[in-house]
N, C-alpha and C positions, 0 to 999 in steps of 0.2 A: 148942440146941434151935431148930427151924427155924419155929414156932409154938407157940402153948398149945391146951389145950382148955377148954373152957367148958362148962357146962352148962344148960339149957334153965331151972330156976330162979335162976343167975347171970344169964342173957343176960337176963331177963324182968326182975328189980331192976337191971342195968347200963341195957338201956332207959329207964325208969322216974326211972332218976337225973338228974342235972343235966347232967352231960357222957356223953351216950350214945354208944355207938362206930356208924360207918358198916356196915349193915348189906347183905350181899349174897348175893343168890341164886342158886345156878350151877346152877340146873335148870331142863330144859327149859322154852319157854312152853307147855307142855299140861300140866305137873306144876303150875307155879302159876299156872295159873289155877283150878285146884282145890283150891289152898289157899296160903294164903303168909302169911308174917309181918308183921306192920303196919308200914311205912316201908321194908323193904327194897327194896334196888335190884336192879333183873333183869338182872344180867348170865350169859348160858348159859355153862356149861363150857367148851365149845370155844369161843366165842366169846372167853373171856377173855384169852388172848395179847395177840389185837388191840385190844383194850381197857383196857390195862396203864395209859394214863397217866388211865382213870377212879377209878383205885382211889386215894384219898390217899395221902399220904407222911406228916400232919403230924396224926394222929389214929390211934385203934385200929379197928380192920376188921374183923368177923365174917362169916368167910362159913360161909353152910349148903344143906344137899341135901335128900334123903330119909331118909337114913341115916348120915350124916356120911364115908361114901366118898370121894365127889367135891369135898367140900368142902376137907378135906383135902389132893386133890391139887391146889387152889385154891392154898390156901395154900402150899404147896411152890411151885408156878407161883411167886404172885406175889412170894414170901421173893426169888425169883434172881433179879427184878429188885430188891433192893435196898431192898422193903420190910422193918419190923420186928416193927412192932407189931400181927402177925397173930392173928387168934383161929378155930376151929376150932370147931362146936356138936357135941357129942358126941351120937352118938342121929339128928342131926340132926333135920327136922320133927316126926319118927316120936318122937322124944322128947319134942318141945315138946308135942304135941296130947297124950299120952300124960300128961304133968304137969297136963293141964286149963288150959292156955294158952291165949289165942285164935287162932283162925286164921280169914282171910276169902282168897276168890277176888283175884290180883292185877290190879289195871286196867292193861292192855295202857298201856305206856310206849313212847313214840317212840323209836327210838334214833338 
């Protein structure tokens, strides 16, 4: 298997715990800035190739979308370089907000 899936009430107590996994967001900045998960990092879709050596190696990684699509092909992406411990939000946002999670607008990040 080339990742797992997660689910928006796992990812929400995996948070919440002591060792939370790095969280990442491969949607557009116009998707979140109208909503995003609290702590994740903004890394776009396509941008993520070029940005392979931000994702860890020595921790678990959850990336998510709007729908768990692109997240997905995230995680494929970054499995071929050699990461393991990928996680996939299933549903993605569209799941989280739907569980009655929280979501806030993301603060534009330097990159």
């Amino acid at each position: 298997m080339l990742f797992q899936e997660i689910d928006a009430k796992q990812l929400a107590d995996w948070l919440a715990g002591e060792n939370p996994p790095y969280l990442i967001d491969v949607r557009t900045p116009e998707e979140m800035a109208q909503a995003s998960i609290d702590g994740a990092v903004a890394i776009p879709l396509a941008a993520l190739p070029l940005r392979l050596n931000e994702v860890p190696r020595d921790r678990e990684v959850v990336f998510y979308c709007r729908s768990g699509a692109r997240s997905g092909q995230a995680c494929m992406t970054v499995r071929q370089s050699g990461h393991k411990k990928l996680y996939n939000l299933r549903g993605g946002i569209i799941a989280w907000g739907q569980a009655g999670l929280p979501v806030a607008p993301m603060v534009a990040q330097a990159s």
